[in-house]
GUSE-25261 format. One record per atom (N, C-alpha, C): residue number from 1; chain; x, y, z. Coordinates in steps of 0.02 Angstrom, whole numbers, plus 32768, in hexadecimal, padded with zeros to 4 digits. Example, Ala and Ser with C-alpha at 12.3 -4.5 7.8 and 13.67 -1.06 7.14 Angstrom:
SITE    nr   kette     c1     c2     c3
SITE     1       A   8294   7EE4   8186
SITE     1       A   8267   7F1F   8186
SITE     1       A   8294   7F5B   8186
SITE     2       A   8282   7F90   8162
SITE     2       A   82AC   7FCB   8165
SITE     2       A   8285   8002   818A
# end
This chain:
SITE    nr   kette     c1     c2     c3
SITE     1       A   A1CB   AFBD   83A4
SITE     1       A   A1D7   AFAE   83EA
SITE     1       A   A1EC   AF64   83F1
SITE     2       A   A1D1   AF39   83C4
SITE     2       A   A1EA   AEF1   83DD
SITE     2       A   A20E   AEDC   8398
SITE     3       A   A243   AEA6   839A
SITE     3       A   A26E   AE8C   8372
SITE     3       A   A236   AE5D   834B
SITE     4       A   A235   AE67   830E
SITE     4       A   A1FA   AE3C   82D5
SITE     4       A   A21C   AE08   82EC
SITE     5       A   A24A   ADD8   82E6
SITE     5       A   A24D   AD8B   82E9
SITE     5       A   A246   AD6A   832F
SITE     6       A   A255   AD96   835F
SITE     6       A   A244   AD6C   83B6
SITE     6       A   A207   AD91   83D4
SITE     7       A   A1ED   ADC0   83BA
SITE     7       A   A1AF   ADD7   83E4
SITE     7       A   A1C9   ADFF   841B
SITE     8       A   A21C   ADF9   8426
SITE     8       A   A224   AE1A   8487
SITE     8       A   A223   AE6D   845B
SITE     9       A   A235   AE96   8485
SITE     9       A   A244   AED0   8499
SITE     9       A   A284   AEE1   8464
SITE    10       A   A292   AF07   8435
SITE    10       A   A2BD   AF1A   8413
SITE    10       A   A2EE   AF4B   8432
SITE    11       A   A33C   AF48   8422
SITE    11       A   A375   AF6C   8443
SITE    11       A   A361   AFAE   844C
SITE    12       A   A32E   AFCA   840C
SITE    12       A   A337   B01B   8409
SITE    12       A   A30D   B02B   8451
SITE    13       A   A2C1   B004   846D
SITE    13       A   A29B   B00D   848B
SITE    13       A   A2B7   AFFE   84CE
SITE    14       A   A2F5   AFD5   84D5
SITE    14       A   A31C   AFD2   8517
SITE    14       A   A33A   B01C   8531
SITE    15       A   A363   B029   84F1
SITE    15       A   A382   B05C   8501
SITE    15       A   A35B   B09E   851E
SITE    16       A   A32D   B098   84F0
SITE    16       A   A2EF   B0E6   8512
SITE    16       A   A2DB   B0BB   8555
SITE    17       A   A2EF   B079   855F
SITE    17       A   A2E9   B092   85BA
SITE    17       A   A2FD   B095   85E6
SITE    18       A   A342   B097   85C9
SITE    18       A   A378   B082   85EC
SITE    18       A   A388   B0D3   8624
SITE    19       A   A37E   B106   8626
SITE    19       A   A390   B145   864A
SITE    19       A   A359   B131   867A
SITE    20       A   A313   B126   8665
SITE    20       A   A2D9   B122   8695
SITE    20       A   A2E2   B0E3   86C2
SITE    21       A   A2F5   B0B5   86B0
SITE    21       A   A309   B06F   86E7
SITE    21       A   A330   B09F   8713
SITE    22       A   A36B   B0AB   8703
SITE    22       A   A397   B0B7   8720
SITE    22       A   A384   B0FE   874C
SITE    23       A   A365   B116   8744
SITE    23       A   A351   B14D   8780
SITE    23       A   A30E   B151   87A9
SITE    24       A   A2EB   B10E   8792
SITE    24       A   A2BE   B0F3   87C0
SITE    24       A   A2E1   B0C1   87E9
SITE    25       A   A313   B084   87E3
SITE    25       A   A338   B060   8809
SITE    25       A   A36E   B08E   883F
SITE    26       A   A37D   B0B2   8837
SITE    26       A   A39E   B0FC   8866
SITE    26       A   A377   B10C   8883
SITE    27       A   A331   B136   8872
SITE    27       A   A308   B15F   8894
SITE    27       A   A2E3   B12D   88BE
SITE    28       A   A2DE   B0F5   88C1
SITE    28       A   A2B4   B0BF   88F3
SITE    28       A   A2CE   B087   890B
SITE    29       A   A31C   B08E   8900
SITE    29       A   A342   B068   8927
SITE    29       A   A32D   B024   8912
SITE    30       A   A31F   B01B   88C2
SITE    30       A   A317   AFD3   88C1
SITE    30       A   A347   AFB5   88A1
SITE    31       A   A34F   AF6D   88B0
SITE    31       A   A38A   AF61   8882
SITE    31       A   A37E   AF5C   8838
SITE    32       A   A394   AF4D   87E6
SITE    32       A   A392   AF38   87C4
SITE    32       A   A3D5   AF1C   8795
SITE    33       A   A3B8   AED2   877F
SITE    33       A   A3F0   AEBC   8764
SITE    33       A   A3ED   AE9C   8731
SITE    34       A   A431   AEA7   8702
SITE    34       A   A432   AE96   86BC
SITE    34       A   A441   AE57   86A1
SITE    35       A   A41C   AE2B   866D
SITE    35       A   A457   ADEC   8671
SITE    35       A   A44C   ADF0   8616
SITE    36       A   A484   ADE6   8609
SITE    36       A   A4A8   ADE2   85BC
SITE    36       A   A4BA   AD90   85C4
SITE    37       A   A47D   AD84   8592
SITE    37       A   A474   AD32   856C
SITE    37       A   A47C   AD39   8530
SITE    38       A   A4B8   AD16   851C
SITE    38       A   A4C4   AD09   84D8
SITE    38       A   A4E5   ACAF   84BF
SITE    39       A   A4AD   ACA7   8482
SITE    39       A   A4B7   AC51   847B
SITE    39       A   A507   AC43   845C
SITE    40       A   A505   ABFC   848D
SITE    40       A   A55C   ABE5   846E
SITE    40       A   A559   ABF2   8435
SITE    41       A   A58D   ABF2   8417
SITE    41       A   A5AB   ABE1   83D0
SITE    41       A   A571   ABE6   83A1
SITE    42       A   A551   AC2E   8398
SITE    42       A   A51A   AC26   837F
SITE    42       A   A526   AC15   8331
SITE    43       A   A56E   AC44   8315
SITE    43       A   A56E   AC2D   82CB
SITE    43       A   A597   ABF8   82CD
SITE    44       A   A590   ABD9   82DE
SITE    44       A   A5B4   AB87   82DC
SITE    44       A   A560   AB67   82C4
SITE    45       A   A530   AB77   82F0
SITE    45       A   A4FB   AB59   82E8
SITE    45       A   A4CF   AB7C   82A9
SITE    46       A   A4D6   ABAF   8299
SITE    46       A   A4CC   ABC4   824F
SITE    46       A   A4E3   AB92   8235
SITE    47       A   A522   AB89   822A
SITE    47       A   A54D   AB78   81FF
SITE    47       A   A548   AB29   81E1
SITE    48       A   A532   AB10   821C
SITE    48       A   A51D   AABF   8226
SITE    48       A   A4D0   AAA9   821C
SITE    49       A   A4AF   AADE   821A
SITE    49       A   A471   AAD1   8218
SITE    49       A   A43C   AAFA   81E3
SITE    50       A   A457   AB35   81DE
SITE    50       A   A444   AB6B   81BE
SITE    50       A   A411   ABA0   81DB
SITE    51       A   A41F   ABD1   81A8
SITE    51       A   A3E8   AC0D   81CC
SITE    51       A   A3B0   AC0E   81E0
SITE    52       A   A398   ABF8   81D8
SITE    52       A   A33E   ABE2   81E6
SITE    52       A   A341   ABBC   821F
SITE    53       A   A376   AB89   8222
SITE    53       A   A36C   AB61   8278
SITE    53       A   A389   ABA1   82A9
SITE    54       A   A3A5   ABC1   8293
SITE    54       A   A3D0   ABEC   82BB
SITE    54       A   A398   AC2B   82E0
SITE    55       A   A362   AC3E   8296
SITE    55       A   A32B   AC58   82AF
SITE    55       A   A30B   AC27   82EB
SITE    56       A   A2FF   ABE6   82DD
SITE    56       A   A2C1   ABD8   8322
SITE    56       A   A2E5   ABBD   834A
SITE    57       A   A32D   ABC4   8353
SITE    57       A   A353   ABC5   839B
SITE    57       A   A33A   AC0C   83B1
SITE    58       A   A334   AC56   8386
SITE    58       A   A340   AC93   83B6
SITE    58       A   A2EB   AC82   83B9
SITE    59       A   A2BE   AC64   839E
SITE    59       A   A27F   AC93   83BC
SITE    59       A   A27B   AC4C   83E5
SITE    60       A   A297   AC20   83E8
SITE    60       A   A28E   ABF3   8424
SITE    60       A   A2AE   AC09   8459
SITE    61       A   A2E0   AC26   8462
SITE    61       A   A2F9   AC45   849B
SITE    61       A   A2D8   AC84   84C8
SITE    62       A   A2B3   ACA1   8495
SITE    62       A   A28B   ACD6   849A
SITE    62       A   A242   ACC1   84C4
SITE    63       A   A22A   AC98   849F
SITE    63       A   A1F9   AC79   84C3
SITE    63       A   A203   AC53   8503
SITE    64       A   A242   AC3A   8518
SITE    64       A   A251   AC15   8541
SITE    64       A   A263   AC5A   8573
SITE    65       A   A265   AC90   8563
SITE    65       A   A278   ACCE   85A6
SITE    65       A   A223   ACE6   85A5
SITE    66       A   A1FF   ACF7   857F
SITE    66       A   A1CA   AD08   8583
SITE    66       A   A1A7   ACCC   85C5
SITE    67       A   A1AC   AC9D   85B2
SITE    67       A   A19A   AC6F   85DC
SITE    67       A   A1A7   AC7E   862B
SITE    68       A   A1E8   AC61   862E
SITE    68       A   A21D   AC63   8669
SITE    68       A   A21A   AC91   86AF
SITE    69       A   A202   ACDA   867C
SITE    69       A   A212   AD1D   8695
SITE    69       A   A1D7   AD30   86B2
SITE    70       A   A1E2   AD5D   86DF
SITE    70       A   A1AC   AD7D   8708
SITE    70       A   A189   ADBB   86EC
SITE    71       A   A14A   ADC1   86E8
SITE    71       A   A130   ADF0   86C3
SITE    71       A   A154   AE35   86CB
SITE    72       A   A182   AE46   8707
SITE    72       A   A1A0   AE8E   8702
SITE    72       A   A1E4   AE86   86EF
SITE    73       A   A1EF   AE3E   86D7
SITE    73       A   A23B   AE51   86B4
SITE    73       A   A239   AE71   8679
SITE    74       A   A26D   AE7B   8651
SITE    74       A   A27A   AE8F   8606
SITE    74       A   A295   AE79   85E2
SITE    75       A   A275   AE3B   85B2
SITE    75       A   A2B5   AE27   8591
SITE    75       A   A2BD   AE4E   8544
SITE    76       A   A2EC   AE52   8528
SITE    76       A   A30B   AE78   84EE
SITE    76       A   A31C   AE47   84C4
SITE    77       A   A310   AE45   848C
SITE    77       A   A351   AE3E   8451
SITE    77       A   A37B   AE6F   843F
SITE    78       A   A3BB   AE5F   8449
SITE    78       A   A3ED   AE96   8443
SITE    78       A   A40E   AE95   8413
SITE    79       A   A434   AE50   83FE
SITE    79       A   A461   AE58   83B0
SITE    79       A   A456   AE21   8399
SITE    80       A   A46E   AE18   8365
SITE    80       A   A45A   ADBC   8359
SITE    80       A   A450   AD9A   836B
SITE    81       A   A46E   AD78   83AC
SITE    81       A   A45F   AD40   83D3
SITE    81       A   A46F   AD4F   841E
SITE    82       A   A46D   ADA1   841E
SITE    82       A   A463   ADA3   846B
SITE    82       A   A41A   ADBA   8468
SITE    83       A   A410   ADBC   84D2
SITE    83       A   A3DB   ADDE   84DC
SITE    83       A   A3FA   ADF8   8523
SITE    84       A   A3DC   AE15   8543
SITE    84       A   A3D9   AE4A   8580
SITE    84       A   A38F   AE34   85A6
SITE    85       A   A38C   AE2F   85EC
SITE    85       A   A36D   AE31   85F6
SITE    85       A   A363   AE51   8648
SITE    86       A   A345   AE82   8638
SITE    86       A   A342   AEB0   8683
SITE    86       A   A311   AE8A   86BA
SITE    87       A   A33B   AE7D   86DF
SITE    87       A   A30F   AE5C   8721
SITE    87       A   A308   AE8C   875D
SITE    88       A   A2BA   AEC3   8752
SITE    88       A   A2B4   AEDF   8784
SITE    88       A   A2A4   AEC8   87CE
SITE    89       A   A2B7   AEF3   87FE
SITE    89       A   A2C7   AEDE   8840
SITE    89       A   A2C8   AE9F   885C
SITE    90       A   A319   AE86   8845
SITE    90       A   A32B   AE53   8843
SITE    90       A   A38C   AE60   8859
SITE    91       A   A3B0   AE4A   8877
SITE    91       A   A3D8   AE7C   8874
SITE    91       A   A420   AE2B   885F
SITE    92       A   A459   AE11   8856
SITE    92       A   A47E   ADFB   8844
SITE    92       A   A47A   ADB8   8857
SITE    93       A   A46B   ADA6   8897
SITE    93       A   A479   AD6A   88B5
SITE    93       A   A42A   AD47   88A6
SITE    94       A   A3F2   AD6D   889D
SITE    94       A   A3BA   AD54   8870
SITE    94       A   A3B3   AD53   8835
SITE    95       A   A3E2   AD76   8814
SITE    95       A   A3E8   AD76   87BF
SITE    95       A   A41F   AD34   87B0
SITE    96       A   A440   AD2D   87E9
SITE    96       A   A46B   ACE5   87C0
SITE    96       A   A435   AC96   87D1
SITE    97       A   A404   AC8E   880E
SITE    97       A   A3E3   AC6E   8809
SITE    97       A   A3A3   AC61   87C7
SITE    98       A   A393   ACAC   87BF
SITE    98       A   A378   ACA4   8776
SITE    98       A   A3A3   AC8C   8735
SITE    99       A   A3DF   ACC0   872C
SITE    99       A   A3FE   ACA0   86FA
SITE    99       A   A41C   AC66   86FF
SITE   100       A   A41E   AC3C   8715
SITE   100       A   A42B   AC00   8722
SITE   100       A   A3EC   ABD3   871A
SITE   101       A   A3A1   ABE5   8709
SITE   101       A   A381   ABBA   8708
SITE   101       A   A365   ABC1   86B7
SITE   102       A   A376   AC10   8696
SITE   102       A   A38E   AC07   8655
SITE   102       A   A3BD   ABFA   8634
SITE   103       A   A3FC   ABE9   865E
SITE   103       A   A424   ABBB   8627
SITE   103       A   A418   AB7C   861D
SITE   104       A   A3EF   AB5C   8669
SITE   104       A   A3CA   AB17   865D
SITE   104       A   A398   AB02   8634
SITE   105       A   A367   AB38   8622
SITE   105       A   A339   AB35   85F9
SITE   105       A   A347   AB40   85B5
SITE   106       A   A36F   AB60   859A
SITE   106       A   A399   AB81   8564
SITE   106       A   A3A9   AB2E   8548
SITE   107       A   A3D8   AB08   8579
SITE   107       A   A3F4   AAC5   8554
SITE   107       A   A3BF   AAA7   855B
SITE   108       A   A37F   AAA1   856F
SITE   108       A   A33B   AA66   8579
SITE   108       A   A30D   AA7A   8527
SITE   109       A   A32F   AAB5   84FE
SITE   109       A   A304   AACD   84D4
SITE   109       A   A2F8   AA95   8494
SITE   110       A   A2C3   AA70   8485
SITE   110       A   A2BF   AA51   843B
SITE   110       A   A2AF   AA7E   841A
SITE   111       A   A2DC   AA7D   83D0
SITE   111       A   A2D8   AAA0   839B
SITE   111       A   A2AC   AA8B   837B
SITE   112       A   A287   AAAE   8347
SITE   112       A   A255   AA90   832C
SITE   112       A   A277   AA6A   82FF
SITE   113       A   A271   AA46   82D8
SITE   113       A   A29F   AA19   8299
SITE   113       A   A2D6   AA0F   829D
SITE   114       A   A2E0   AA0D   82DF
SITE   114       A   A331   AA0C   82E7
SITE   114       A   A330   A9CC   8333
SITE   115       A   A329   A990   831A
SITE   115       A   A31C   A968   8358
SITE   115       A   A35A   A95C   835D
SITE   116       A   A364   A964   83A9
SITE   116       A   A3AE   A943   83CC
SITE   116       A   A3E5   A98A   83D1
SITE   117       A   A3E7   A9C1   83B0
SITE   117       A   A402   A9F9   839D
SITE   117       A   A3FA   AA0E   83E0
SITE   118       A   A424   AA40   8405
SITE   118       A   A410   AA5E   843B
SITE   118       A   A43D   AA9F   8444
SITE   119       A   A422   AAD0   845A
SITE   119       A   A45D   AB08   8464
SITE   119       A   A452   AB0F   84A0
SITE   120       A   A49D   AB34   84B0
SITE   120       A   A499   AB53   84EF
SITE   120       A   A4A9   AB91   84FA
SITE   121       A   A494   ABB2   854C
SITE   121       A   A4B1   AC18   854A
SITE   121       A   A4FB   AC09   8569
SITE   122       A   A500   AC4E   856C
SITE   122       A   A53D   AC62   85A2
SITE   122       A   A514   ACA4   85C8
SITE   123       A   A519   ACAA   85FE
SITE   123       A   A4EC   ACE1   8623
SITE   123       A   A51E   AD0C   863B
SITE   124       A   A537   AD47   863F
SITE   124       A   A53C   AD76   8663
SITE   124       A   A51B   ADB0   868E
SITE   125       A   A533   ADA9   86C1
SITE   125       A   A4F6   ADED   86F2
SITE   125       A   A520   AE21   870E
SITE   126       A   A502   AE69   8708
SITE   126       A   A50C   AE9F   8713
SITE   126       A   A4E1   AEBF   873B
SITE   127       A   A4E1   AED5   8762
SITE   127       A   A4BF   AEF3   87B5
SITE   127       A   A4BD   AF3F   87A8
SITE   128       A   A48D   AF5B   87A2
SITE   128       A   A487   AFA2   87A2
SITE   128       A   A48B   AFC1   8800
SITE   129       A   A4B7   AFEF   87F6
SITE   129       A   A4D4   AFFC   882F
SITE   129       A   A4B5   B068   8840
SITE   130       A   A4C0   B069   8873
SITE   130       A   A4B4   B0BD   8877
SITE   130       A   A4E3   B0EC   8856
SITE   131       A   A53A   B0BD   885C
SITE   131       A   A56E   B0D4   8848
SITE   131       A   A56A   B0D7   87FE
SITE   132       A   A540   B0CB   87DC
SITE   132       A   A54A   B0A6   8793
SITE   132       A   A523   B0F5   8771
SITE   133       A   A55B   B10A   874B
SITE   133       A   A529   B159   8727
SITE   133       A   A4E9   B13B   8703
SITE   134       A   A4EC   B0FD   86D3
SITE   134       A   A4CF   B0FC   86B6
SITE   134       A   A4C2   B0A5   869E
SITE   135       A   A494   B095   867A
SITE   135       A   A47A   B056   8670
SITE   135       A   A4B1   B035   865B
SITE   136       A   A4DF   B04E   8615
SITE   136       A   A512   B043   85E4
SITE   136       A   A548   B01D   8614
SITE   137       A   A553   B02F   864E
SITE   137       A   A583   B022   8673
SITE   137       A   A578   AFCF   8687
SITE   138       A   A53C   AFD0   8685
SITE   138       A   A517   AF90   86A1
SITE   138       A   A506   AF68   8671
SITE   139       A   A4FA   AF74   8629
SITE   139       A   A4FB   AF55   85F2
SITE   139       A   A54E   AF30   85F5
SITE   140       A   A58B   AF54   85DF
SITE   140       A   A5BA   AF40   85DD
SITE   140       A   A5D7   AF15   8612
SITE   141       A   A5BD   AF21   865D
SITE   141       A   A5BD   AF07   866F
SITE   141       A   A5AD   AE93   8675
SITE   142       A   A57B   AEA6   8679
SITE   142       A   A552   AE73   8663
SITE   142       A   A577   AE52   860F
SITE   143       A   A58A   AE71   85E7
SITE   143       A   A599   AE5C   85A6
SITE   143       A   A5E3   AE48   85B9
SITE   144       A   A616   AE68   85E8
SITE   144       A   A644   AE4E   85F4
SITE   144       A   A644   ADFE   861A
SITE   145       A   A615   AE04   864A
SITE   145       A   A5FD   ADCB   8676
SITE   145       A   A5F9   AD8B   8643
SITE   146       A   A5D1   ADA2   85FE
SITE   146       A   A5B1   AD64   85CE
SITE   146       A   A5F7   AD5C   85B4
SITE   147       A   A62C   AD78   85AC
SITE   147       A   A658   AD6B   857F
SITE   147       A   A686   AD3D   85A8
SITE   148       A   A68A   AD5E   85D9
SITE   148       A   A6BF   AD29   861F
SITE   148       A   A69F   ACD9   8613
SITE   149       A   A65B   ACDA   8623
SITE   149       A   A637   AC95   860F
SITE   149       A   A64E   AC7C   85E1
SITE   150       A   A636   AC8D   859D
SITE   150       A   A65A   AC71   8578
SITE   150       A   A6A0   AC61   8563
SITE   151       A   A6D4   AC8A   8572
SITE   151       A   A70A   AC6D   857A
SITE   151       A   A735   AC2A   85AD
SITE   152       A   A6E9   AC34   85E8
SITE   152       A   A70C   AC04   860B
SITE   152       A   A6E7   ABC1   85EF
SITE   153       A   A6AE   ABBA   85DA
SITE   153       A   A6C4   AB6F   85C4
SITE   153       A   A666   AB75   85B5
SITE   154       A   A640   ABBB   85A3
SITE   154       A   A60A   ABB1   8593
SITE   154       A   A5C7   ABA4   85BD
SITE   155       A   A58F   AB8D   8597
SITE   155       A   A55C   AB78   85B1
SITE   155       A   A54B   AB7E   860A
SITE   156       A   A574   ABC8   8622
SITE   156       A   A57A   ABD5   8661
SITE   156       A   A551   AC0D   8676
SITE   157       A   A557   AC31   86BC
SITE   157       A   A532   AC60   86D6
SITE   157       A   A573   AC88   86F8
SITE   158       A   A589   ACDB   86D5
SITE   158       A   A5B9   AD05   8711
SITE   158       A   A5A4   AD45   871B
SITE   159       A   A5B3   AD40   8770
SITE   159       A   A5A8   AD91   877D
SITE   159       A   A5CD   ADB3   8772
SITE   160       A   A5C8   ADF3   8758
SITE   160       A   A5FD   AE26   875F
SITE   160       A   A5F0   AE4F   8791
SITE   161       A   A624   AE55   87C6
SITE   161       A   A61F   AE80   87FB
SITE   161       A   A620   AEB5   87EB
SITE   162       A   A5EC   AEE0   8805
SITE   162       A   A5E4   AF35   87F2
SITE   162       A   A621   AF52   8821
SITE   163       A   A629   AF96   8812
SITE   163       A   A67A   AFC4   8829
SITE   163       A   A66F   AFCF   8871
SITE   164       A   A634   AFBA   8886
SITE   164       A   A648   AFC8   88D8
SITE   164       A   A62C   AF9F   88F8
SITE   165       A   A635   AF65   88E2
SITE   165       A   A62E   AF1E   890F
SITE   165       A   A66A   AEF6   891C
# end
């Protein structure tokens, strides 16, 4: 259930909940929303620093959402250096005030042995909608959002507007 190196919530254990979010956020009219954080240039920072700093950037990031987050969010490790993190009933225009106070915290992170070193996210958010069949829609969503970020110049926060807003 949880990823051995960050302690969060592992992809497989997202996915088994991903049908049940999504038809409890329908059936009670609540909102929920996705945000896809993934660190800049993470293998640049492998690459410059090596694997092991690269480990206590992710479980420092990890710890820094554990922190951050409200006991009913969800945060995930998803692939290497992303994570997901489901912010229940919370709906877009409150998920960019949050993600925006983890991309601030994200660059405030000291590495352990790594003084002066600093990384930063790119945030994307995805809005689970009534229209939306399914979570996946809202994953890609959100993962498109992180990618716009990072192309535009990084260390940023974007919404992706869901299909009927």
């Amino acid at each position: 259930v949880f990823a051995q190196l960050t302690g969060l919530y592992s992809r497989r254990y997202m996915e088994s909940l991903m049908v049940r979010d999504a038809a409890l956020s329908r059936q009670k009219g609540l909102p929920l929303t996705l945000l896809a954080l993934d660190i800049d240039d993470f293998k640049g920072f492998n690459a410059a620093n090596g694997s092991e700093a690269g480990d206590r950037a992710l479980k420092a990031v990890a710890g820094m959402l554990k922190t951050e987050l409200r006991a009913s969010d969800l945060p995930i490790r998803y692939d290497d250096d992303e994570f997901l993190v489901a912010l229940y009933d919370s709906n877009a225009n409150q998920a960019i005030i949050i993600a925006d106070r983890l991309c601030r915290k994200t660059q405030q992170l000291a590495l352990p042995g790594l003084d002066g070193v600093r990384i930063t996210a790119s945030i994307g958010i995805g809005e689970f909608t009534g229209a939306d069949s399914d979570m996946r829609t809202v994953i890609m969503r959100a993962e498109q959002a992180m990618k716009i970020a990072k192309t535009s110049g990084r260390n940023r926060v974007v919404a992706q507007p869901s299909q009927t807003a």
